[in-house]
mmCIF file of the N, C-alpha and C atoms, coordinates in Angstrom:
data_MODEL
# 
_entry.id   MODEL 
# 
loop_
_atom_site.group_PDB 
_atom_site.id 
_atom_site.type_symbol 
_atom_site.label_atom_id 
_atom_site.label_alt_id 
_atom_site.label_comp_id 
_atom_site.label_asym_id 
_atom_site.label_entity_id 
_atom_site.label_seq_id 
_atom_site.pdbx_PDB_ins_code 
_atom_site.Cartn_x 
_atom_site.Cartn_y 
_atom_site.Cartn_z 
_atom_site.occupancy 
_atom_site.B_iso_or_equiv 
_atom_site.pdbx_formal_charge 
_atom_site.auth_seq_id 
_atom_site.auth_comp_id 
_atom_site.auth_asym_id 
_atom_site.auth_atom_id 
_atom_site.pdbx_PDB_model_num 
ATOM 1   N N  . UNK A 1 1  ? 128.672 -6.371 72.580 1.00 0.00 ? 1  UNK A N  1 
ATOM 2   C CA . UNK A 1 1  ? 128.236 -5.270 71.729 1.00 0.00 ? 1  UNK A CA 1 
ATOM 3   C C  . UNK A 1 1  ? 127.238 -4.404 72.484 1.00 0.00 ? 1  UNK A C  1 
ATOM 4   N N  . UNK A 1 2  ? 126.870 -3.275 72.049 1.00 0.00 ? 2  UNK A N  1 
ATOM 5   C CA . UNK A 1 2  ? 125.980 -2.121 72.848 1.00 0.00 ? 2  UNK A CA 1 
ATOM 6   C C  . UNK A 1 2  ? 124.475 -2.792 72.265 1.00 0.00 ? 2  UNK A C  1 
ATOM 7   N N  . UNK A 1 3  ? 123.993 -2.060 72.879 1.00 0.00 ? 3  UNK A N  1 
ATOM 8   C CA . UNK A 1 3  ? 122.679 -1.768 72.296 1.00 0.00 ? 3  UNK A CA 1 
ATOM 9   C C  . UNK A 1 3  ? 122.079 -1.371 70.448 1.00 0.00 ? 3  UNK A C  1 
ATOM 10  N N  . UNK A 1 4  ? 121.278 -2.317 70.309 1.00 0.00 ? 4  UNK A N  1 
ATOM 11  C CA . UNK A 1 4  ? 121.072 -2.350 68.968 1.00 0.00 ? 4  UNK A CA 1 
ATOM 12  C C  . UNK A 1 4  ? 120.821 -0.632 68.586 1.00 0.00 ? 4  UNK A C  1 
ATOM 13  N N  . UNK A 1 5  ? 120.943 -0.434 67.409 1.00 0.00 ? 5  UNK A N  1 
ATOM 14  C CA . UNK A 1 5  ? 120.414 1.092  66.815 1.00 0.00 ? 5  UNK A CA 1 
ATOM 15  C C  . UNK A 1 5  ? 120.844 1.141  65.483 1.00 0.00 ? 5  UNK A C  1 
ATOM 16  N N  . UNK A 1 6  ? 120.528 2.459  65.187 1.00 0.00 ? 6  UNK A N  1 
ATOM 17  C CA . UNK A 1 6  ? 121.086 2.894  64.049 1.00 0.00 ? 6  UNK A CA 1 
ATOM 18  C C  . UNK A 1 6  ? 122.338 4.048  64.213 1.00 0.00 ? 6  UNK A C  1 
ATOM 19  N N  . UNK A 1 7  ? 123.442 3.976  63.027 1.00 0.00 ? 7  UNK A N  1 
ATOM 20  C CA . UNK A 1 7  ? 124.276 4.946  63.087 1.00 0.00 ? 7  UNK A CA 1 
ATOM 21  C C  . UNK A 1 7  ? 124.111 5.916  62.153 1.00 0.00 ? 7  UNK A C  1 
ATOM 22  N N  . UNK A 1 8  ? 123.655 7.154  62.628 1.00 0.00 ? 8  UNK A N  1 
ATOM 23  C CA . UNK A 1 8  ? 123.059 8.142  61.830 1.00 0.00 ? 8  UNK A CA 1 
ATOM 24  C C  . UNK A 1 8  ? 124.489 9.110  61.468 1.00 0.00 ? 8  UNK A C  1 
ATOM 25  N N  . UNK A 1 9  ? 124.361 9.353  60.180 1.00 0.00 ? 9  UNK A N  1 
ATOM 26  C CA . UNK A 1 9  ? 125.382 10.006 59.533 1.00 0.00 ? 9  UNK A CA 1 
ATOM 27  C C  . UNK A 1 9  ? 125.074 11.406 58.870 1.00 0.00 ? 9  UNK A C  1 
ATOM 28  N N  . UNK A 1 10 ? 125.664 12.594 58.652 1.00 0.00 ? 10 UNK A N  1 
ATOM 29  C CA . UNK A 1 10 ? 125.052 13.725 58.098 1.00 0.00 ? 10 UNK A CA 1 
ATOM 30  C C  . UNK A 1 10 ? 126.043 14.283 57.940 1.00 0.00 ? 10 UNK A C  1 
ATOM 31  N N  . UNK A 1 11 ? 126.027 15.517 57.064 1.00 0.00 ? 11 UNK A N  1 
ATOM 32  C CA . UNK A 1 11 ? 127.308 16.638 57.154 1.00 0.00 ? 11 UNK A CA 1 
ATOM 33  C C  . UNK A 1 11 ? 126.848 17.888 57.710 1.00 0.00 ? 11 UNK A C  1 
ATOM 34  N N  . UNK A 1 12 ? 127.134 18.375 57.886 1.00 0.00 ? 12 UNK A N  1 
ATOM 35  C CA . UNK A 1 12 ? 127.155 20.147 58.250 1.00 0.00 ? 12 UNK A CA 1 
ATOM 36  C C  . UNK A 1 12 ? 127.552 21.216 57.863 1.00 0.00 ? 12 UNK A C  1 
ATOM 37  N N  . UNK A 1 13 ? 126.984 22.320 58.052 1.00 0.00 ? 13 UNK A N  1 
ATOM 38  C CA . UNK A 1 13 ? 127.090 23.543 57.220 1.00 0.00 ? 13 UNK A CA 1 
ATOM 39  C C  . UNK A 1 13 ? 128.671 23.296 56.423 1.00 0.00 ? 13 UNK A C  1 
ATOM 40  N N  . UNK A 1 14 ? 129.480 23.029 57.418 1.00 0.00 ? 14 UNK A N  1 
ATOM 41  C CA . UNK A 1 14 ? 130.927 23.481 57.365 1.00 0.00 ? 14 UNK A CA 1 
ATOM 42  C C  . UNK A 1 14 ? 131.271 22.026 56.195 1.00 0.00 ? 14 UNK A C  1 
ATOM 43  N N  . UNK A 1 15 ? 130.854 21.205 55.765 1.00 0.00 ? 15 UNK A N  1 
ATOM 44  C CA . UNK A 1 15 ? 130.965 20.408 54.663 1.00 0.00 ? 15 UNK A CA 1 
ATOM 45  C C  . UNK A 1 15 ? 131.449 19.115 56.064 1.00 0.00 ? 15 UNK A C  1 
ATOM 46  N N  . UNK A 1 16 ? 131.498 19.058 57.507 1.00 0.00 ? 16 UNK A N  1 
ATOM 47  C CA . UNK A 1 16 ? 132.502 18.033 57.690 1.00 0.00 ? 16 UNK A CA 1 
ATOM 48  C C  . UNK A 1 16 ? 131.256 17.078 58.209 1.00 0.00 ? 16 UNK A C  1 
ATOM 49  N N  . UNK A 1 17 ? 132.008 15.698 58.322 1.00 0.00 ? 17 UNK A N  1 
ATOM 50  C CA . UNK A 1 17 ? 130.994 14.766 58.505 1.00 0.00 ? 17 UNK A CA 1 
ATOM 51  C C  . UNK A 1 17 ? 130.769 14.434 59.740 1.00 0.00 ? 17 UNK A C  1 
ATOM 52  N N  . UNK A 1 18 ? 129.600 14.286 60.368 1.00 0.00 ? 18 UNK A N  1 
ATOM 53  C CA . UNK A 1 18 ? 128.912 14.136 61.807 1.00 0.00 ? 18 UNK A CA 1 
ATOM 54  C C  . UNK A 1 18 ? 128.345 12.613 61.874 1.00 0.00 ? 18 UNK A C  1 
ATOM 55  N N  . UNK A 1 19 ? 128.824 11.923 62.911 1.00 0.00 ? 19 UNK A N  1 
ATOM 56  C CA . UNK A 1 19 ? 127.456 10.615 63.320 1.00 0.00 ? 19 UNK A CA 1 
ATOM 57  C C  . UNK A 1 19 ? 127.187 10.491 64.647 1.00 0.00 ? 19 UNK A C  1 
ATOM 58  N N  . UNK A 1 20 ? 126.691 9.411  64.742 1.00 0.00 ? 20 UNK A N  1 
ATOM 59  C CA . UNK A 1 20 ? 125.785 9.348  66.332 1.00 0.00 ? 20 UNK A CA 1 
ATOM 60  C C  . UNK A 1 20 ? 125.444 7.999  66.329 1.00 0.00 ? 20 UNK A C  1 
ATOM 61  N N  . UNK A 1 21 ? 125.087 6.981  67.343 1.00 0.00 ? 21 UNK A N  1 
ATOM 62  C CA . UNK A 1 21 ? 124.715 6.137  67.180 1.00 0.00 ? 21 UNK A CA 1 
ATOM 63  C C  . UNK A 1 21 ? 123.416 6.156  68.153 1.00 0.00 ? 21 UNK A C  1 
ATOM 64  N N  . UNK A 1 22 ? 122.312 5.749  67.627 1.00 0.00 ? 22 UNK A N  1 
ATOM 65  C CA . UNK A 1 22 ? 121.214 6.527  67.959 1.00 0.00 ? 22 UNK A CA 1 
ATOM 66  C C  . UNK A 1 22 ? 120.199 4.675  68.116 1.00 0.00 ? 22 UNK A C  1 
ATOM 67  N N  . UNK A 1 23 ? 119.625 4.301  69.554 1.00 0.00 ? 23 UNK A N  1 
ATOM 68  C CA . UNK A 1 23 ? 119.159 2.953  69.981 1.00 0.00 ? 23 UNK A CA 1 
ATOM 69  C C  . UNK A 1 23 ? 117.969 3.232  69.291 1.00 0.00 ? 23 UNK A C  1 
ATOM 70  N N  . UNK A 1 24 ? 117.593 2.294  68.985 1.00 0.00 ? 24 UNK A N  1 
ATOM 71  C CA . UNK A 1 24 ? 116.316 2.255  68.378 1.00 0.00 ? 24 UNK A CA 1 
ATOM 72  C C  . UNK A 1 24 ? 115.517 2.209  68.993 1.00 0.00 ? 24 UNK A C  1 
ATOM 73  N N  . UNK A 1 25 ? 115.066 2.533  70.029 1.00 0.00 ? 25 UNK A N  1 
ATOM 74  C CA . UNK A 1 25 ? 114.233 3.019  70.643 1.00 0.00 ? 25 UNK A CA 1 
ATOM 75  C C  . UNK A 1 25 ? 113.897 4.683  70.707 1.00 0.00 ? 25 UNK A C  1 
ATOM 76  N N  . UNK A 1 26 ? 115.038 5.343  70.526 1.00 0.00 ? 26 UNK A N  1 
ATOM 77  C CA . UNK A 1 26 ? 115.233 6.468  70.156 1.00 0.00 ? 26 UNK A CA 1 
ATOM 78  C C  . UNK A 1 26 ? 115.589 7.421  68.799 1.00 0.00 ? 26 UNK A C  1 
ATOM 79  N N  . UNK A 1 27 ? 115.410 6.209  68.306 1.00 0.00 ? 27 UNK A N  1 
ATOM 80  C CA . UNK A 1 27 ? 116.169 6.402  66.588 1.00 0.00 ? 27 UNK A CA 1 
ATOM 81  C C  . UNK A 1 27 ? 114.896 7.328  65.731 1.00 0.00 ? 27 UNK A C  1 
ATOM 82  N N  . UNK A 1 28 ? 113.352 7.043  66.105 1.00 0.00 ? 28 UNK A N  1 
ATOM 83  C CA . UNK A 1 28 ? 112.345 7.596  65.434 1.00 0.00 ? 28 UNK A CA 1 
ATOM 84  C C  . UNK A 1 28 ? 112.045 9.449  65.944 1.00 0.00 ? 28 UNK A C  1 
ATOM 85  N N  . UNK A 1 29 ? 112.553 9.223  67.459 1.00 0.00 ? 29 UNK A N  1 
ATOM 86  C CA . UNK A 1 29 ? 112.325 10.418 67.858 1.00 0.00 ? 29 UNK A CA 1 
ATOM 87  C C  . UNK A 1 29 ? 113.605 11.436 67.381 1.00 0.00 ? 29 UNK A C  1 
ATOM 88  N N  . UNK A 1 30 ? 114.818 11.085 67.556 1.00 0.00 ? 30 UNK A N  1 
ATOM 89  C CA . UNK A 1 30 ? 115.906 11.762 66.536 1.00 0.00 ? 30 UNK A CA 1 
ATOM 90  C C  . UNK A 1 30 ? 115.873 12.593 65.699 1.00 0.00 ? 30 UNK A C  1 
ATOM 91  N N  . UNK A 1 31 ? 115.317 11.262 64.799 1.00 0.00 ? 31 UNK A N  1 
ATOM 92  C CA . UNK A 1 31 ? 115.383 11.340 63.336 1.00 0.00 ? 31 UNK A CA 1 
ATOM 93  C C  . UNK A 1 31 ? 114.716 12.539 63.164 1.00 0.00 ? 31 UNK A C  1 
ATOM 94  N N  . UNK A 1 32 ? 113.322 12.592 63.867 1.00 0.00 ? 32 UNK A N  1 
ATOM 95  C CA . UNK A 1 32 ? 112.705 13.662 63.277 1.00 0.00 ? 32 UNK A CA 1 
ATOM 96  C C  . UNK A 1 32 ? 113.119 15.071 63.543 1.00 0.00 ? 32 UNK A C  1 
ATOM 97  N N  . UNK A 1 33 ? 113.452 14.930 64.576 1.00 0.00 ? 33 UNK A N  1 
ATOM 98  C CA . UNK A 1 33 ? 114.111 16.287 65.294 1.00 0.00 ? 33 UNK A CA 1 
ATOM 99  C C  . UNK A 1 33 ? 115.247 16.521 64.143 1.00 0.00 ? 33 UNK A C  1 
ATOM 100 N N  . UNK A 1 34 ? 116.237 15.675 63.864 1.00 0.00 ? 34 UNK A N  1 
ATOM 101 C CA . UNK A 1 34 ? 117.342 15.819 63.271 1.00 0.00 ? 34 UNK A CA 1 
ATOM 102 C C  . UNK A 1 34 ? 117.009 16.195 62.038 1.00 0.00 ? 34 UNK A C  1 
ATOM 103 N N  . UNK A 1 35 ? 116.113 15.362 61.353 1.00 0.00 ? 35 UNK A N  1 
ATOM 104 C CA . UNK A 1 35 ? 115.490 16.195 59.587 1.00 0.00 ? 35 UNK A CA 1 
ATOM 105 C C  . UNK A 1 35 ? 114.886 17.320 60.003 1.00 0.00 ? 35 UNK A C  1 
ATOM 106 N N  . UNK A 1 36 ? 114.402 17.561 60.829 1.00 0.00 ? 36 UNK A N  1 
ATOM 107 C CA . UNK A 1 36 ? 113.804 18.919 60.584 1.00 0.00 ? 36 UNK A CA 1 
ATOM 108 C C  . UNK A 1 36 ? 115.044 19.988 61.002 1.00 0.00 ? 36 UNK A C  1 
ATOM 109 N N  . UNK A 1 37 ? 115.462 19.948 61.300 1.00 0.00 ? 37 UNK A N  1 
ATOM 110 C CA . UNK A 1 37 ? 116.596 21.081 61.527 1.00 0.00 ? 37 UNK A CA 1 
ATOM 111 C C  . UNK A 1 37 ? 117.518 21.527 60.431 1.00 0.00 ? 37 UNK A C  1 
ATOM 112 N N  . UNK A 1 38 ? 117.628 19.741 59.591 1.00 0.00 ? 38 UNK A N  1 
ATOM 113 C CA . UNK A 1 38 ? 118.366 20.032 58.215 1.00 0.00 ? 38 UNK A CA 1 
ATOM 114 C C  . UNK A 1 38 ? 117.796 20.639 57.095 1.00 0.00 ? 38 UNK A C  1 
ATOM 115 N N  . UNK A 1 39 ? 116.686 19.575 57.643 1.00 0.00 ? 39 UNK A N  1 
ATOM 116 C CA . UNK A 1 39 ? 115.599 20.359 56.444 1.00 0.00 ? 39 UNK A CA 1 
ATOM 117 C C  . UNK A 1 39 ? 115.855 19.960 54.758 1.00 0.00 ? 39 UNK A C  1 
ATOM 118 N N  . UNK A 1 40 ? 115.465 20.494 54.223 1.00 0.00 ? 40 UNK A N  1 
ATOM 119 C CA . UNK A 1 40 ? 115.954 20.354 52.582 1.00 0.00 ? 40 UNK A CA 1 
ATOM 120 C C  . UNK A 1 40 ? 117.404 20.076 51.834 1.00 0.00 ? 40 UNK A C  1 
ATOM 121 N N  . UNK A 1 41 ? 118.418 20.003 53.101 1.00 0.00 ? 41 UNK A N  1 
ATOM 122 C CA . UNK A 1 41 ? 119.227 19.554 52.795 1.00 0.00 ? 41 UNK A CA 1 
ATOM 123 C C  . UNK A 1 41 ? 119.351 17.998 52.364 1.00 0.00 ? 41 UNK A C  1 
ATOM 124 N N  . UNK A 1 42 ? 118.171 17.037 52.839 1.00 0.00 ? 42 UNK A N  1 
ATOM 125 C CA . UNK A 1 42 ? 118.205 15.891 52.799 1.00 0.00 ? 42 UNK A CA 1 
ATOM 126 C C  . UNK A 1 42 ? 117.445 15.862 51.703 1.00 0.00 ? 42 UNK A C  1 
ATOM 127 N N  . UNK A 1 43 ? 116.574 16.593 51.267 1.00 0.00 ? 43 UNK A N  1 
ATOM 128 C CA . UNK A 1 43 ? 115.006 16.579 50.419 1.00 0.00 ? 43 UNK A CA 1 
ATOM 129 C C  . UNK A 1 43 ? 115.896 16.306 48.970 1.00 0.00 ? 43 UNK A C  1 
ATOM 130 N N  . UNK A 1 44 ? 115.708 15.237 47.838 1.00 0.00 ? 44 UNK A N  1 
ATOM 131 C CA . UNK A 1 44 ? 115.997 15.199 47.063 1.00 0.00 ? 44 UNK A CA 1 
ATOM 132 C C  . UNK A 1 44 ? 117.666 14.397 46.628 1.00 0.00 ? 44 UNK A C  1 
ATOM 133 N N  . UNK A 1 45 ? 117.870 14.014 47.846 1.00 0.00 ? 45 UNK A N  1 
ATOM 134 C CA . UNK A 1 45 ? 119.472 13.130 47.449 1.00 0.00 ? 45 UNK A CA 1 
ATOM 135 C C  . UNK A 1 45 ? 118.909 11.812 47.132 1.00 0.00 ? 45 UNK A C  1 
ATOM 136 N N  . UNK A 1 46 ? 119.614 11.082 46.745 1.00 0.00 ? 46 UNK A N  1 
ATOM 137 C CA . UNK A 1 46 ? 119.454 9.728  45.756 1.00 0.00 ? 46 UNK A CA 1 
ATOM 138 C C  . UNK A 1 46 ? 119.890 8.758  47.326 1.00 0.00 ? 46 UNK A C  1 
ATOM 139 N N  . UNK A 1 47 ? 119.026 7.938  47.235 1.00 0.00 ? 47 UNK A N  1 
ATOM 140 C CA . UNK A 1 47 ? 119.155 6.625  48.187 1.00 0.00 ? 47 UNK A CA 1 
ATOM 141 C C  . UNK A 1 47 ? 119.975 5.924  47.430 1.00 0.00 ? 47 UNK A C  1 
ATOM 142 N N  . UNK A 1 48 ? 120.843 5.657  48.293 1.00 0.00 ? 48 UNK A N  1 
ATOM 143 C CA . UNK A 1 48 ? 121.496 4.262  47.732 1.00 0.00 ? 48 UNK A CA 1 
ATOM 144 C C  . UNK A 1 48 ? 121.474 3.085  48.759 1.00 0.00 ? 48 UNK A C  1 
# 
C-alpha cells in the first residue's frame, strides 16, 4: 500500500467530482489552501 493519507473529495464549479489523495503529512497544508479557494462552498453542509 502507499503512503498513509487522506482522500480528499470535492466538486467543482462544473458540478463534477474531483479527489486527490493527499499524505498526511501534507494533508493540513492542502486542506487549507484547498478550503480557502472553495470557500463557502463548504461553509454550512451537514457532516456525515
Amino acid at each position: 500500500m502507499g503512503e498513509a493519507g487522506y482522500r480528499v473529495l470535492w466538486w467543482n464549479e462544473g458540478g463534477n467530482r474531483s479527489h486527490l489523495a493527499v499524505p498526511f503529512s501534507d494533508a493540513e497544508a492542502f486542506l487549507r489552501q484547498r478550503f480557502l479557494l472553495i470557500g463557502l462552498a463548504v461553509e454550512g453542509r451537514p457532516r456525515r
